[in-house]
C-alpha positions as CSV (number, residue, x, y, z in Angstrom):
1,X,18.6,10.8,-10.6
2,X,19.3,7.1,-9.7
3,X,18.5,5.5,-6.9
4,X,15.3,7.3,-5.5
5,X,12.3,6.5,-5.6
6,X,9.5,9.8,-6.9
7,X,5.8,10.2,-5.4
8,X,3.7,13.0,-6.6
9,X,0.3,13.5,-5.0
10,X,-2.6,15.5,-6.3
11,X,-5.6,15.8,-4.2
12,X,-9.0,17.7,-4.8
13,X,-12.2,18.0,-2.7
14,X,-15.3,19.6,-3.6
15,X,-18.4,19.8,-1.7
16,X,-21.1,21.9,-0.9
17,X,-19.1,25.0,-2.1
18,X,-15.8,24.0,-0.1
19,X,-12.7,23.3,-2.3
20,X,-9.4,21.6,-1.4
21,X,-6.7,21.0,-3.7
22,X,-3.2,19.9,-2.7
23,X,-0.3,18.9,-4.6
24,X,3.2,17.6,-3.2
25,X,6.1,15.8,-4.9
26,X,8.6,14.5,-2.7
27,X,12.0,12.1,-3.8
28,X,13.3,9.4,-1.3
29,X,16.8,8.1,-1.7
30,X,17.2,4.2,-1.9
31,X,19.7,2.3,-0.2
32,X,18.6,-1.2,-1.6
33,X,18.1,-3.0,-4.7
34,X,15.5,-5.4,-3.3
35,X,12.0,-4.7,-4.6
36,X,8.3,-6.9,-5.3
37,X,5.2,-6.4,-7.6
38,X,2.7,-9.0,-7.1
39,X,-0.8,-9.7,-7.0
40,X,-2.1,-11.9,-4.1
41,X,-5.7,-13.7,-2.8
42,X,-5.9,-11.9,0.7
43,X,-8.5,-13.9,3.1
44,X,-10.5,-14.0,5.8
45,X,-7.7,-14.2,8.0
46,X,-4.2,-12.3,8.9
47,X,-2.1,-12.8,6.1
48,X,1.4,-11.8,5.4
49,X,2.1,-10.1,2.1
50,X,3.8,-13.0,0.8
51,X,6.8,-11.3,-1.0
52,X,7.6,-8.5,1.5
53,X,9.5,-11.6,3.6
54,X,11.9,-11.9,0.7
55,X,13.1,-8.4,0.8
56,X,15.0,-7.3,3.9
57,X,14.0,-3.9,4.6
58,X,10.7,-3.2,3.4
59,X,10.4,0.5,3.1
60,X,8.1,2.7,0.5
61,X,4.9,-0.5,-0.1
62,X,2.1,0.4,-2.6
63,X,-0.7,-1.9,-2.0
64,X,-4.5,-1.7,-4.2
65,X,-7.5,-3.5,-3.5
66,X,-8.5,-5.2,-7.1
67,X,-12.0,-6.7,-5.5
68,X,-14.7,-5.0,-6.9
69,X,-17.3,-5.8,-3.7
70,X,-15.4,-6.2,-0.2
71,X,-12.5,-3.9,1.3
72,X,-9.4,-4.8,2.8
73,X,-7.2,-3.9,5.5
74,X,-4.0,-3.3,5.7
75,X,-1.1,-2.7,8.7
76,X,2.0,-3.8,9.8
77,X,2.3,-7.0,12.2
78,X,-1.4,-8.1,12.2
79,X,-2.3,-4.1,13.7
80,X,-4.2,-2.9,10.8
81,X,-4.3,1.0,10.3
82,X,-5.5,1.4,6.4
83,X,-8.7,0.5,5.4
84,X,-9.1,-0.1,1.3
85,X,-12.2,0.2,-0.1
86,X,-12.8,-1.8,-3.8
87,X,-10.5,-0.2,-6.3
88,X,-8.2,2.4,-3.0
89,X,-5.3,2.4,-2.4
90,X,-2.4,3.2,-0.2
91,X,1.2,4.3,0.2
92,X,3.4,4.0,3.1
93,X,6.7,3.6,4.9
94,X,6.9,-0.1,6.6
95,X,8.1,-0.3,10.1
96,X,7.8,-4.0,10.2
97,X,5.8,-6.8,8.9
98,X,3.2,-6.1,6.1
99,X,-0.3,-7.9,6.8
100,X,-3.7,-7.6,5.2
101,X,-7.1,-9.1,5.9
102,X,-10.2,-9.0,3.7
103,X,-13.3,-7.9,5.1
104,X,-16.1,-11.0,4.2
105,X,-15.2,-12.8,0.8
106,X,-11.3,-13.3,-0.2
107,X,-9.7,-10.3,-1.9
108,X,-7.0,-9.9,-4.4
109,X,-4.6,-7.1,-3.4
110,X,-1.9,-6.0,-6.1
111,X,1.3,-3.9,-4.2
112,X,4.6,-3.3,-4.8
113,X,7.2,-2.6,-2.0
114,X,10.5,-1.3,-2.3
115,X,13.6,-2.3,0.2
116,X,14.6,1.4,1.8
């Protein structure tokens, strides 16, 4: 189908005789044709994702921390509620303004964000 965006997840755990495994697909319809892939130097301050200003309703945002030392974190209007180890990432829903902050050294974060 056109205009939708589709996630699949697949998660497995294993430890100490414990498994998890989950798996879910979901498809969310698009209303806009605004989107941005970019890599950016995150640093030791609040920064705004520079190219989420451009688009006018952020909505699904993929962001990866490419540092191979520090993490990053990552939130909407400086409150940060992800936390990106070297090499995680994320996938959420923006309500607002998309901000990141790396932890000790500066950090390149690649994300893409798509307008809902």
């Amino acid at each position: 189908m056109a205009d939708e965006i589709s996630m699949t997840l697949s998660l497995q755990f294993k430890k100490s005789g414990a498994v998890l495994q989950r798996s879910e697909s979901i498809r969310i319809d698009v209303a806009g044709d605004a989107f941005a892939h970019e890599i950016q130097s995150i640093p030791v301050a609040n920064t705004a994702l520079v190219e989420a200003a451009a688009i006018g309703d952020p909505g699904i945002v993929f962001v990866k921390n490419l540092d191979a030392t520090n993490f990053v974190t990552v939130g909407l209007t400086g409150s940060y509620t992800a936390k990106l180890l070297p090499g995680e990432w994320a996938i959420f829903r923006a309500a607002g303004a998309i901000f990141a902050l790396a932890d000790t050294d500066t950090c390149l974060v690649e994300y893409f964000i798509i307008e809902a």
